[in-house]
C-alpha positions as CSV (number, residue, x, y, z in Angstrom):
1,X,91.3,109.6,105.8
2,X,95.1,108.5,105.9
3,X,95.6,110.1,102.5
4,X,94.5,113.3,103.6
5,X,96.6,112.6,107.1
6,X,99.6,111.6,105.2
7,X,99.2,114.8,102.8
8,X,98.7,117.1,105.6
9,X,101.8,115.7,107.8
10,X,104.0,116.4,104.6
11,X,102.8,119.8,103.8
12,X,103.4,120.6,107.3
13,X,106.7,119.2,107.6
14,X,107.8,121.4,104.7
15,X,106.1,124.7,106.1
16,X,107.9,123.6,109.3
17,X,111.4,123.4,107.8
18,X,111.3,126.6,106.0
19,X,110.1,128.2,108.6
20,X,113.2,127.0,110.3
21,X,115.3,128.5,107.5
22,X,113.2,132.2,107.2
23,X,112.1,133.1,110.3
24,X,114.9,134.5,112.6
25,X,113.9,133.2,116.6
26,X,113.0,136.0,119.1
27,X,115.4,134.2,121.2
28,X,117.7,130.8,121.2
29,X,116.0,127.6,119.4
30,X,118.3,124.9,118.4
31,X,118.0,124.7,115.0
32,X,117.6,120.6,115.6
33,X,114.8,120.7,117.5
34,X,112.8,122.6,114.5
35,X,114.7,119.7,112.1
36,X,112.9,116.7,114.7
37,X,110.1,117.9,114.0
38,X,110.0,117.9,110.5
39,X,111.6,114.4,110.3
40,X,109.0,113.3,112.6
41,X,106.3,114.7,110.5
42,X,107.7,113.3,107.4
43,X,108.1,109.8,109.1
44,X,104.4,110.2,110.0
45,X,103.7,110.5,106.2
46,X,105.8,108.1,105.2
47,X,104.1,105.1,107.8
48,X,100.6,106.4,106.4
49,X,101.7,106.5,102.8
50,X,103.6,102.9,103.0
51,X,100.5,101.8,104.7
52,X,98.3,102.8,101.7
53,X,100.4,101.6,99.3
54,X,100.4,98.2,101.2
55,X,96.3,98.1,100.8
56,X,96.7,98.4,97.3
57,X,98.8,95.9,96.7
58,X,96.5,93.6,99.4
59,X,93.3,94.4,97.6
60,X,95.1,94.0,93.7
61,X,96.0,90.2,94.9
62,X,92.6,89.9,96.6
63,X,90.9,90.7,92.9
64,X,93.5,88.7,91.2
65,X,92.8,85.5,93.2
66,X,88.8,85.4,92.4
């Protein structure tokens, strides 16, 4: 289930930034605030992805120790 969170939070951060770049505003939107959000999305991915990578390695030392 974090894969598929972690892949999700990426795709979005990239449909979020481009969006940012294509889509003129109807009115005023700091460009930043669209930018927050796709670092924070991104930053999501990254915790979820270091997280997996992280159970990996735990469960390669757990095998290797038997």
């Amino acid at each position: 289930m974090k894969e598929v969170i972690a892949i999700t939070s990426f795709i979005c951060a990239i449909l979020f930034a481009c969006a940012a770049l294509l889509i003129p505003p109807k009115g005023v939107i700091d460009s930043s605030v669209l930018v927050l959000i796709a670092q924070l999305l991104v930053l999501c991915a990254t915790f979820l992805g270091v997280d997996s990578y992280l159970n990996i390695i735990r469960r390669k030392d757990n095998e290797q120790q038997k």
